[in-house]
N, CA and C atoms as a LAMMPS dump frame, in Angstrom:
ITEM: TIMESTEP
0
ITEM: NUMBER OF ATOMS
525
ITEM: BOX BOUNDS ff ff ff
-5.0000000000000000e+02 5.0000000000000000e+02
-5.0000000000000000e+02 5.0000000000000000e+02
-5.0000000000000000e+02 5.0000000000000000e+02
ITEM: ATOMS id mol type element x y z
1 1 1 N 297.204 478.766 -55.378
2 1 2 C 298.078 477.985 -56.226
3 1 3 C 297.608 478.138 -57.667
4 2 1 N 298.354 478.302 -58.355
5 2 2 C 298.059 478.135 -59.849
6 2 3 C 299.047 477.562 -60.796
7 3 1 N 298.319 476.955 -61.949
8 3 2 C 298.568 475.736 -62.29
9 3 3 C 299.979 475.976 -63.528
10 4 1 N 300.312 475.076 -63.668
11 4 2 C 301.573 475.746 -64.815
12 4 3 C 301.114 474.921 -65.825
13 5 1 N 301.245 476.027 -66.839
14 5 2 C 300.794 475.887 -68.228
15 5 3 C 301.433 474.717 -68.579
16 6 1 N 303.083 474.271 -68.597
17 6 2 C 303.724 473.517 -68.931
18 6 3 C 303.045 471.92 -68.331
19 7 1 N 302.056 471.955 -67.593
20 7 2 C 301.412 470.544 -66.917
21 7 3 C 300.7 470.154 -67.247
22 8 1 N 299.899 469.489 -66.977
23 8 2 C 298.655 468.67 -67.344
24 8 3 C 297.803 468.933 -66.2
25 9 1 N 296.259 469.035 -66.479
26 9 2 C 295.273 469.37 -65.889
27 9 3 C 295.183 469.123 -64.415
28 10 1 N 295.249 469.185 -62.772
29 10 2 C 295.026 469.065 -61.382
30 10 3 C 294.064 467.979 -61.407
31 11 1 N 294.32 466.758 -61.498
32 11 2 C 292.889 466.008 -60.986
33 11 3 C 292.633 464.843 -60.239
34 12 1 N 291.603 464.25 -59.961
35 12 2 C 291.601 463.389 -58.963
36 12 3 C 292.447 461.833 -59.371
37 13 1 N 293.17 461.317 -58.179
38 13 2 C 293.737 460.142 -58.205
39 13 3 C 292.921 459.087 -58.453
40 14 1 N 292.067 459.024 -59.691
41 14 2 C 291.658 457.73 -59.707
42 14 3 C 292.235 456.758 -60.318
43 15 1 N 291.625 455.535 -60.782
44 15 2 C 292.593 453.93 -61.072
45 15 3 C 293.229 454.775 -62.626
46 16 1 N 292.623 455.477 -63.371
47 16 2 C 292.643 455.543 -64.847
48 16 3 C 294.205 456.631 -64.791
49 17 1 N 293.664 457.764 -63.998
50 17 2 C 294.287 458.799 -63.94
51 17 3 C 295.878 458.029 -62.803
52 18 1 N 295.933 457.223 -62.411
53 18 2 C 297.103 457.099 -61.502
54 18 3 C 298.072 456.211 -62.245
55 19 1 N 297.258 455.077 -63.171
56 19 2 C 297.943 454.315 -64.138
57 19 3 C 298.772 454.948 -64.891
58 20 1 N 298.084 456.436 -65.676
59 20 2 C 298.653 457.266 -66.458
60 20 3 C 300.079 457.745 -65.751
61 21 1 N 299.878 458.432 -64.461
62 21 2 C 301.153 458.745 -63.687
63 21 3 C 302.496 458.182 -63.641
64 22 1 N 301.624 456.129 -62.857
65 22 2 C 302.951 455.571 -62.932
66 22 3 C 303.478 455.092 -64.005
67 23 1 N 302.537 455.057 -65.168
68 23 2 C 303.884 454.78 -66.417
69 23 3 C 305.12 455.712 -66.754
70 24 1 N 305.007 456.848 -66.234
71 24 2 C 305.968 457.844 -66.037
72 24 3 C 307.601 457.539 -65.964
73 25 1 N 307.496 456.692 -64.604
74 25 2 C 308.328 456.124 -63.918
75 25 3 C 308.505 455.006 -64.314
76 26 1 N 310.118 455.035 -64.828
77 26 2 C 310.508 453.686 -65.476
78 26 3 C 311.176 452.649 -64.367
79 27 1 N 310.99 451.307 -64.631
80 27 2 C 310.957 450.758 -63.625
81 27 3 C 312.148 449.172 -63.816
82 28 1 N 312.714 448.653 -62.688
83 28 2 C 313.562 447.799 -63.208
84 28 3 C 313.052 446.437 -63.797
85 29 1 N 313.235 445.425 -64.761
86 29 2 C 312.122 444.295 -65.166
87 29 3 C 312.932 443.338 -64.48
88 30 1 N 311.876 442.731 -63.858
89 30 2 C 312.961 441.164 -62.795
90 30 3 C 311.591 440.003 -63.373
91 31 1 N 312.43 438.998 -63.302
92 31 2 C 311.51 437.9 -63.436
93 31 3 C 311.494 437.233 -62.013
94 32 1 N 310.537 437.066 -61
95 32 2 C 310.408 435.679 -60.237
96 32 3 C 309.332 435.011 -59.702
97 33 1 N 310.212 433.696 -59.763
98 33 2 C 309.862 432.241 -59.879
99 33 3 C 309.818 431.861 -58.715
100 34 1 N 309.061 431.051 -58.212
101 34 2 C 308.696 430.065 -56.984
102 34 3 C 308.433 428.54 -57.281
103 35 1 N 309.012 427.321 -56.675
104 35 2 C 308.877 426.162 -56.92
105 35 3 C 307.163 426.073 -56.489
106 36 1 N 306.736 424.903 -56.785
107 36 2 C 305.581 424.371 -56.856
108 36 3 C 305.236 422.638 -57.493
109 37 1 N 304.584 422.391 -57.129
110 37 2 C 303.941 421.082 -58.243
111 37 3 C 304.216 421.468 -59.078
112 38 1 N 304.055 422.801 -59.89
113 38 2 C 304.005 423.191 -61.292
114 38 3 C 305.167 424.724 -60.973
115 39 1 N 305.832 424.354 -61.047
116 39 2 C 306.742 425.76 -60.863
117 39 3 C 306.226 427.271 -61.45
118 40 1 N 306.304 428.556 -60.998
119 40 2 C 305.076 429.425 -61.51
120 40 3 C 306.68 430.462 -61.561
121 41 1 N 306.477 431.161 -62.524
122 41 2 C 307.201 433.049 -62.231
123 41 3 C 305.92 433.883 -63.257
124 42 1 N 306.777 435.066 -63.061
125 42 2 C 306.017 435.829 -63.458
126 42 3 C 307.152 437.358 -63.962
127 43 1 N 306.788 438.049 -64.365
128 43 2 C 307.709 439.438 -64.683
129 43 3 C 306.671 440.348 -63.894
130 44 1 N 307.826 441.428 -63.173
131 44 2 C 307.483 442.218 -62.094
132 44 3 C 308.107 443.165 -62.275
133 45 1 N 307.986 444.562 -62.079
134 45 2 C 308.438 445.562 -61.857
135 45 3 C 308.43 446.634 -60.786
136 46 1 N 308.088 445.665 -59.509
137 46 2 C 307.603 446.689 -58.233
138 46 3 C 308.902 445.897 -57.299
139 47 1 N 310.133 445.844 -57.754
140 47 2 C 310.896 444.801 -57.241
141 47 3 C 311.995 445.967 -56.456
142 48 1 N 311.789 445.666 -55.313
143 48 2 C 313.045 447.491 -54.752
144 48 3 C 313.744 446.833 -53.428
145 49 1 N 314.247 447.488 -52.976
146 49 2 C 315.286 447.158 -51.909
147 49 3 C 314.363 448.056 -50.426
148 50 1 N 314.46 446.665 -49.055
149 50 2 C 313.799 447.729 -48.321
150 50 3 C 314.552 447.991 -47.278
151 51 1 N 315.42 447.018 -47.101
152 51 2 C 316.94 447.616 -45.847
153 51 3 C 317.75 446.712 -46.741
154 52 1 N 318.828 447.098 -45.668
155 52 2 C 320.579 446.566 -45.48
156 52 3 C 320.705 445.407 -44.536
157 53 1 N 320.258 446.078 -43.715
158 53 2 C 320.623 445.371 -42.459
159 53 3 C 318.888 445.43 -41.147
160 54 1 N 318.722 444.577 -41.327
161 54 2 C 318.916 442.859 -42.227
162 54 3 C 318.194 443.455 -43.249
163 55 1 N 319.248 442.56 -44.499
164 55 2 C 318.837 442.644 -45.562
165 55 3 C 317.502 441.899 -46.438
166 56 1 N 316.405 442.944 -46.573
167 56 2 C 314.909 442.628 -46.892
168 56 3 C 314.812 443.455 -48.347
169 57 1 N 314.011 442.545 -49.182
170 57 2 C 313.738 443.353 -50.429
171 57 3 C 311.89 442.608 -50.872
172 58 1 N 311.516 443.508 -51.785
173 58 2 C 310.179 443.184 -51.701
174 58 3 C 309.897 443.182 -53.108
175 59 1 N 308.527 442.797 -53.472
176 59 2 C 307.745 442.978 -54.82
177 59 3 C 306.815 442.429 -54.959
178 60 1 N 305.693 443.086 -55.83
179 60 2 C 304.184 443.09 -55.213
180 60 3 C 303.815 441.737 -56.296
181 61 1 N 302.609 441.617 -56.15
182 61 2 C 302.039 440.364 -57.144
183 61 3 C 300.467 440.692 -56.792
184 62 1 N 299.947 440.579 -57.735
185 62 2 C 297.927 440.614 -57.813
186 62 3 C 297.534 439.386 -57.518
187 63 1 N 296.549 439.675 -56.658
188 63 2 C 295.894 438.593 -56.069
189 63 3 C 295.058 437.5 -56.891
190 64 1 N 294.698 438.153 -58.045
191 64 2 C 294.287 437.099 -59.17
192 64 3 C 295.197 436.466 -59.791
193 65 1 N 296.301 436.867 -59.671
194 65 2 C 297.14 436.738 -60.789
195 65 3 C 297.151 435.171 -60.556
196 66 1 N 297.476 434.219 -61.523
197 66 2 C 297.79 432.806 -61.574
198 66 3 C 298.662 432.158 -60.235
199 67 1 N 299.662 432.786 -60.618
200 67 2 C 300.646 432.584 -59.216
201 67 3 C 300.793 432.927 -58.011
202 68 1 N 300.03 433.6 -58.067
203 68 2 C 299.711 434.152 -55.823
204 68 3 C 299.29 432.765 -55.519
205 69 1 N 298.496 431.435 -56.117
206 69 2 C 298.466 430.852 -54.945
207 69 3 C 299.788 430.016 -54.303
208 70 1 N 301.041 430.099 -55.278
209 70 2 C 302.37 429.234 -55.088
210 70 3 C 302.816 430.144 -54.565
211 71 1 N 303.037 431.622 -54.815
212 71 2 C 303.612 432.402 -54.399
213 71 3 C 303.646 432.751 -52.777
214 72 1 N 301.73 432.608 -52.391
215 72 2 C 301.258 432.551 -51.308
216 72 3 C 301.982 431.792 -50.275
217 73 1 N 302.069 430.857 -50.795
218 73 2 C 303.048 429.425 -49.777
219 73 3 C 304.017 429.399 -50.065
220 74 1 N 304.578 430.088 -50.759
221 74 2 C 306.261 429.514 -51.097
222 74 3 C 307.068 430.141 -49.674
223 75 1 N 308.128 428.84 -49.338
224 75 2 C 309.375 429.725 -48.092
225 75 3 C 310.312 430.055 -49.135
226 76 1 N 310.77 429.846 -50.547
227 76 2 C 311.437 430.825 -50.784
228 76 3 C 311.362 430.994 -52.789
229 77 1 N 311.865 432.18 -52.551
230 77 2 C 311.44 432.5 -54.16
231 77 3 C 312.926 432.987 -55.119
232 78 1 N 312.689 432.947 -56.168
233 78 2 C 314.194 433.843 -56.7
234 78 3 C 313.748 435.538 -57.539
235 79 1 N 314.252 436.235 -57.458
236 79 2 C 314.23 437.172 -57.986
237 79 3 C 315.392 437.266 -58.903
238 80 1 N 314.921 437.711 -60.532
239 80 2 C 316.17 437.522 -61.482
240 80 3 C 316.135 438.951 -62.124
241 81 1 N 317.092 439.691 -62.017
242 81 2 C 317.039 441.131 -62.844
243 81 3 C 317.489 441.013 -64.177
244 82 1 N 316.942 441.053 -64.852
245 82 2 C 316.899 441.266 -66.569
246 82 3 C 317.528 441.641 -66.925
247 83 1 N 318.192 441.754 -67.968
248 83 2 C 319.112 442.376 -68.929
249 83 3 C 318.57 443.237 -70.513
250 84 1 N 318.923 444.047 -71.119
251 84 2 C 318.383 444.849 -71.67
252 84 3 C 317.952 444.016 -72.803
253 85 1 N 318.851 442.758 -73.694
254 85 2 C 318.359 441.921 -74.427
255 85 3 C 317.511 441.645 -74.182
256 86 1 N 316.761 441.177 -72.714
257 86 2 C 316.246 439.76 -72.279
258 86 3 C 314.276 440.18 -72.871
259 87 1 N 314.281 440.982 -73.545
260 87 2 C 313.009 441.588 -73.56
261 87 3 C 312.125 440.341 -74.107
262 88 1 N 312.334 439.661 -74.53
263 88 2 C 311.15 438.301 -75.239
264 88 3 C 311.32 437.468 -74.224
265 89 1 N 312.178 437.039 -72.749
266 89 2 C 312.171 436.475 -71.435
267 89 3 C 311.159 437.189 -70.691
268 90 1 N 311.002 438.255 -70.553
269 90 2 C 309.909 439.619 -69.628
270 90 3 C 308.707 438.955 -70.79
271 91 1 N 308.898 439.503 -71.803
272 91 2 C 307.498 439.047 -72.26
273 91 3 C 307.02 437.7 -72.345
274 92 1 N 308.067 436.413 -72.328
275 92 2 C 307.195 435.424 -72.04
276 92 3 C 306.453 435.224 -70.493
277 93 1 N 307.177 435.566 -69.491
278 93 2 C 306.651 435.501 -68.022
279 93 3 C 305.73 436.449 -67.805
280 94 1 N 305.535 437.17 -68.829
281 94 2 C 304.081 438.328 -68.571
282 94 3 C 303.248 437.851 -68.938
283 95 1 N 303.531 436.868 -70.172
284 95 2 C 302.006 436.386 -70.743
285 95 3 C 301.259 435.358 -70.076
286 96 1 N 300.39 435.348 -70.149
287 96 2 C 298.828 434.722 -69.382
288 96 3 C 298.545 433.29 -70.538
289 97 1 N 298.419 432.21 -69.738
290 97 2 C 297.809 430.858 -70.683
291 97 3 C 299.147 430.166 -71.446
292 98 1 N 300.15 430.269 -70.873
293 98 2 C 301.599 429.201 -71.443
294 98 3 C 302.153 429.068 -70.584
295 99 1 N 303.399 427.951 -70.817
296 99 2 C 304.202 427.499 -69.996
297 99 3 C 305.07 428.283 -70.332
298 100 1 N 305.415 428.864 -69.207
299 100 2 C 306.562 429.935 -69.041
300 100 3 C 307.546 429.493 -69.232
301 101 1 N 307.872 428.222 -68.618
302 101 2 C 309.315 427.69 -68.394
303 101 3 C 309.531 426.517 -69.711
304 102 1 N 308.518 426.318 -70.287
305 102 2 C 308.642 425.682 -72.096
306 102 3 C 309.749 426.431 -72.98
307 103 1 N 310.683 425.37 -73.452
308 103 2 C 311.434 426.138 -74.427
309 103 3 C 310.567 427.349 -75.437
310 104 1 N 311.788 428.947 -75.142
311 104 2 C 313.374 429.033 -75.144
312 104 3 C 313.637 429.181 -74.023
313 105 1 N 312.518 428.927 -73.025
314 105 2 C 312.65 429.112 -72.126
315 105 3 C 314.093 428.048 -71.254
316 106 1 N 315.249 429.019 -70.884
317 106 2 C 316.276 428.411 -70.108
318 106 3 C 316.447 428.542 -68.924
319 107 1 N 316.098 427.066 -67.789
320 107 2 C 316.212 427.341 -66.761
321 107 3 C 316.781 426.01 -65.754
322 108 1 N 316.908 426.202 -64.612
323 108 2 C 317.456 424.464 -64.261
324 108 3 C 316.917 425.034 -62.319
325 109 1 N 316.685 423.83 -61.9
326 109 2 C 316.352 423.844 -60.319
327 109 3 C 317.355 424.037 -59.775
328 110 1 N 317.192 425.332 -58.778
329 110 2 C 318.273 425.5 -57.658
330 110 3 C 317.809 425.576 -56.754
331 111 1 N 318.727 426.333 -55.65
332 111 2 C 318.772 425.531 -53.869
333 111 3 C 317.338 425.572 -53.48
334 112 1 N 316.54 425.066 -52.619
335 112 2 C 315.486 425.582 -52.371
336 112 3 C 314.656 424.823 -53.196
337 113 1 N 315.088 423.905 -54.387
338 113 2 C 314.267 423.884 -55.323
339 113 3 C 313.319 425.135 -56.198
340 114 1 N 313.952 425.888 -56.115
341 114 2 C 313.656 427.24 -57.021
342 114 3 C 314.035 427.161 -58.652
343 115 1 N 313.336 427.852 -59.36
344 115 2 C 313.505 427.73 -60.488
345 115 3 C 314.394 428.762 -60.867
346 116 1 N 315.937 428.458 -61.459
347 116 2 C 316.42 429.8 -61.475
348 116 3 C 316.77 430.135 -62.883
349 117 1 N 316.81 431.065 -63.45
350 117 2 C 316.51 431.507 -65.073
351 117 3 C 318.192 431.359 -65.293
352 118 1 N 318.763 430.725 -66.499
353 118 2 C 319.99 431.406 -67.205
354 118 3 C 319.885 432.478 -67.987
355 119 1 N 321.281 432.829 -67.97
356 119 2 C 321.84 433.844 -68.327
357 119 3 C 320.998 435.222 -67.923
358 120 1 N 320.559 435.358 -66.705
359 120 2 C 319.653 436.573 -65.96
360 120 3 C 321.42 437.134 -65.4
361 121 1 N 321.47 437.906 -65.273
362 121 2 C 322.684 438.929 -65.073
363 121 3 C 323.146 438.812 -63.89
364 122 1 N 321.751 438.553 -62.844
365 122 2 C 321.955 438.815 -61.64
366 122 3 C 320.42 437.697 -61.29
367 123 1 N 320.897 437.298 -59.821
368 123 2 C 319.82 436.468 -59.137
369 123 3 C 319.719 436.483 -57.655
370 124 1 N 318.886 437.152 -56.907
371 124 2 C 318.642 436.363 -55.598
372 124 3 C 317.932 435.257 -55.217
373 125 1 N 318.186 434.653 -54.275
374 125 2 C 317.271 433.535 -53.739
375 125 3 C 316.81 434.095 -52.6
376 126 1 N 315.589 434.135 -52.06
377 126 2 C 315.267 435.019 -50.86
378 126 3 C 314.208 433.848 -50.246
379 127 1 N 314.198 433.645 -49.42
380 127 2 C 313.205 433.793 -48.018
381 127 3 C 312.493 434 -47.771
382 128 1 N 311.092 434.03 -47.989
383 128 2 C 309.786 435.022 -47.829
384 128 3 C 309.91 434.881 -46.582
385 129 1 N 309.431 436.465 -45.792
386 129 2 C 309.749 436.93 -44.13
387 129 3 C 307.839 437.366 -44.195
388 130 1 N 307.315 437.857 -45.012
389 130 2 C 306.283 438.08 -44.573
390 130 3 C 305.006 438.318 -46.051
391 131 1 N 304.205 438.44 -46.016
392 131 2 C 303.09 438.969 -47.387
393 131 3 C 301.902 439.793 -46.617
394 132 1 N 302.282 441.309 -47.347
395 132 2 C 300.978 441.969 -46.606
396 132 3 C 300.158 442.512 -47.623
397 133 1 N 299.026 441.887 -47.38
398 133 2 C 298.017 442.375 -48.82
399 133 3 C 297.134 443.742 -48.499
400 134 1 N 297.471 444.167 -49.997
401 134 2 C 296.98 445.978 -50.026
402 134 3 C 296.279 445.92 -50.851
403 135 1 N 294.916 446.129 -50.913
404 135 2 C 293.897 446.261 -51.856
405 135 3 C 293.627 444.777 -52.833
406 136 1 N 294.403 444.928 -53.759
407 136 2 C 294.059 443.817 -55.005
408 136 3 C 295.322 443.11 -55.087
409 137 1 N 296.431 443.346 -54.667
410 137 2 C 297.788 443.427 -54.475
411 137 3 C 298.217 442.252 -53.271
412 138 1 N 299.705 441.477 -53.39
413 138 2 C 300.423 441.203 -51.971
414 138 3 C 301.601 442.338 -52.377
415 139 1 N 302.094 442.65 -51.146
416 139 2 C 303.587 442.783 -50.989
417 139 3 C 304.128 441.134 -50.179
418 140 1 N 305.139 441.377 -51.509
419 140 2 C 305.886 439.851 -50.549
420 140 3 C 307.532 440.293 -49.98
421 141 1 N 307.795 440.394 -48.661
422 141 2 C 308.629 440.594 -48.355
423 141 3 C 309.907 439.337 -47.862
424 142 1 N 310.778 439.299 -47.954
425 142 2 C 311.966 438.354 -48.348
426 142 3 C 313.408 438.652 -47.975
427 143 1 N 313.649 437.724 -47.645
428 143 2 C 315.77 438.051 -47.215
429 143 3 C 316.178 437.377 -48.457
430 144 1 N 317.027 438.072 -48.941
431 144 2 C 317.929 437.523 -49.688
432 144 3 C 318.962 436.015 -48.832
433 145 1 N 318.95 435.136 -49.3
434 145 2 C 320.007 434.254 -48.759
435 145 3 C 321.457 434.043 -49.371
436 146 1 N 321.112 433.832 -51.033
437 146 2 C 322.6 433.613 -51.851
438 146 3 C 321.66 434.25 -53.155
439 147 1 N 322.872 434.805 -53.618
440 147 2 C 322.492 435.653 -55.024
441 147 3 C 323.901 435.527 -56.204
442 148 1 N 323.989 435.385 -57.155
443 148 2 C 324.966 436.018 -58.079
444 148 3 C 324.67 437.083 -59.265
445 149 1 N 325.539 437.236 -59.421
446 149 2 C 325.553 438.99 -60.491
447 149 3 C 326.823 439.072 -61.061
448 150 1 N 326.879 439.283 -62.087
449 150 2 C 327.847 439.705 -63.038
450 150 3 C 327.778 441.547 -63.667
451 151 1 N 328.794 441.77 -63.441
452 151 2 C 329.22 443.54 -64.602
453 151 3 C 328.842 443.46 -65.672
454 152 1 N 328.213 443.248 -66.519
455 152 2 C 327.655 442.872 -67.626
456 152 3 C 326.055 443.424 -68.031
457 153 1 N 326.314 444.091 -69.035
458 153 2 C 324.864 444.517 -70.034
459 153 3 C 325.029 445.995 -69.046
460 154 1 N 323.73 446.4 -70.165
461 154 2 C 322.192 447.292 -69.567
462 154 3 C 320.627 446.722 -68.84
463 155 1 N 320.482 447.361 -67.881
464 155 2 C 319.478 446.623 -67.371
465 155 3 C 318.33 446.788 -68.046
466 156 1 N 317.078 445.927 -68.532
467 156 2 C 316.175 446.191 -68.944
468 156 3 C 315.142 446.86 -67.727
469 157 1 N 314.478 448.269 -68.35
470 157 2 C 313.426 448.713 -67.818
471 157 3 C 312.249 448.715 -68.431
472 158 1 N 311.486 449.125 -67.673
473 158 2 C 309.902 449.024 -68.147
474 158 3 C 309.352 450.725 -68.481
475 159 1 N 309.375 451.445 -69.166
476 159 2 C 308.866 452.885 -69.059
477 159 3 C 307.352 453.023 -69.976
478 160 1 N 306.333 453.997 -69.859
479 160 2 C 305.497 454.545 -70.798
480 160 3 C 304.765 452.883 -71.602
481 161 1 N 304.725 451.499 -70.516
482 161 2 C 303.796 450.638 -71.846
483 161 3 C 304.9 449.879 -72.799
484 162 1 N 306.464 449.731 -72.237
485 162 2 C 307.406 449.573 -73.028
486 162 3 C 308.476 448.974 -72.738
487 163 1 N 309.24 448.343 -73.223
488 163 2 C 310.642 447.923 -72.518
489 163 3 C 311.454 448.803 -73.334
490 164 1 N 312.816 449.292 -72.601
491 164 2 C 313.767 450.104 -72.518
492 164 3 C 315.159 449.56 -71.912
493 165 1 N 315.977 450.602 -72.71
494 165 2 C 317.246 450.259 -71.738
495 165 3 C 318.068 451.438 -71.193
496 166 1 N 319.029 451.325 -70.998
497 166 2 C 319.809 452.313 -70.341
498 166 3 C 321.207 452.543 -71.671
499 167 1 N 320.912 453.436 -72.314
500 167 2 C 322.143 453.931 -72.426
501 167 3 C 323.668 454.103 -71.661
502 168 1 N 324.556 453.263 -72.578
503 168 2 C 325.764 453.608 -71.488
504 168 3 C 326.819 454.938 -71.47
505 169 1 N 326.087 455.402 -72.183
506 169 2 C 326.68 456.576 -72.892
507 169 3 C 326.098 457.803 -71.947
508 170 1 N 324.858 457.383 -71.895
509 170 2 C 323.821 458.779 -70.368
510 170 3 C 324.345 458.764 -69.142
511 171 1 N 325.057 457.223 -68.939
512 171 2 C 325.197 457.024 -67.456
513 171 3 C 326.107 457.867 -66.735
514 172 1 N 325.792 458.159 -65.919
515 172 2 C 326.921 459.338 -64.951
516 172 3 C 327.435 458.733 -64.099
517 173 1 N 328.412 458.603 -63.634
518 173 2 C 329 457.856 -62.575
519 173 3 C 328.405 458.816 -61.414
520 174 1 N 328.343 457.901 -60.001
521 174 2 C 327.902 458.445 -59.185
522 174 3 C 328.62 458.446 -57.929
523 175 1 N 328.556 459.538 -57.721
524 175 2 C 330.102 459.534 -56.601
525 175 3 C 330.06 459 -55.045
């Protein structure tokens, strides 16, 4: 095998070198929230679809992180997909040492007692079905129960250390 000039050097998968990789891959920004004594979310980007039928979707959370221990116990959580504006919403639920849900922060209790964000584009309420922890990591796996979504915006992504959006002008319809 030999290497193509056009690449970057063959080397081992370590933490430094794999970080570099997945910033590559731009990713969708969701915010979610779990009730609690103290209601907790967080901004996530490992948020994907894992069937149809029955319908299960997942997204990871660090085991240090503040909120794994609500997250840990919660029976159900919301997942909110972002909108390309919403970039100072992603960055308040990323940051560490505030109240997330402190004004501008807009939000009101739904079913479940879940905390559910306005004006998020789109929302599930899910179910946690299971949490399987991988290294430093949970996967939390979940049924959707009731969700809404609107046609509206660009979705905000996460690429390269950054928030991004989608051009509507790139988009290709897909047949």
């Amino acid at each position: 095998m030999t290497a193509d000039p056009q690449q970057g050097p063959i080397v081992d998968a370590d933490t430094t070198s794999l970080r570099s990789v997945l910033r590559q891959q731009a990713s969708t920004v969701t915010v979610v929230t779990a009730p609690g004594a103290t209601p907790v979310g967080f901004t996530a980007t490992s948020f994907t679809s894992v069937s149809l039928e029955p319908p299960v979707v997942s997204f990871c959370l660090g085991l240090a992180s503040s909120a794994w221990p609500t997250v840990a116990r919660a029976r159900h959580v919301a997942v909110h997909l972002l909108a390309q504006h919403q970039r100072d919403l992603a960055r308040t639920f990323a940051a560490t040492g505030i109240d997330r849900f402190a004004h501008p922060t807009r939000w009101r209790v739904g079913p479940e007692a879940v905390p559910i964000l306005d004006d998020a584009p789109a929302w599930l309420l899910c179910r946690v079905v299971d949490r399987v922890v991988v290294g430093d990591h949970a996967i939390v796996l979940a049924e959707p129960e009731l969700l809404r979504h609107a046609e509206v915006g660009s979705p905000l992504l996460y690429h390269r250390g950054g928030y991004a959006g989608v051009d509507p002008a790139d988009r290709a319809a897909v047949a």
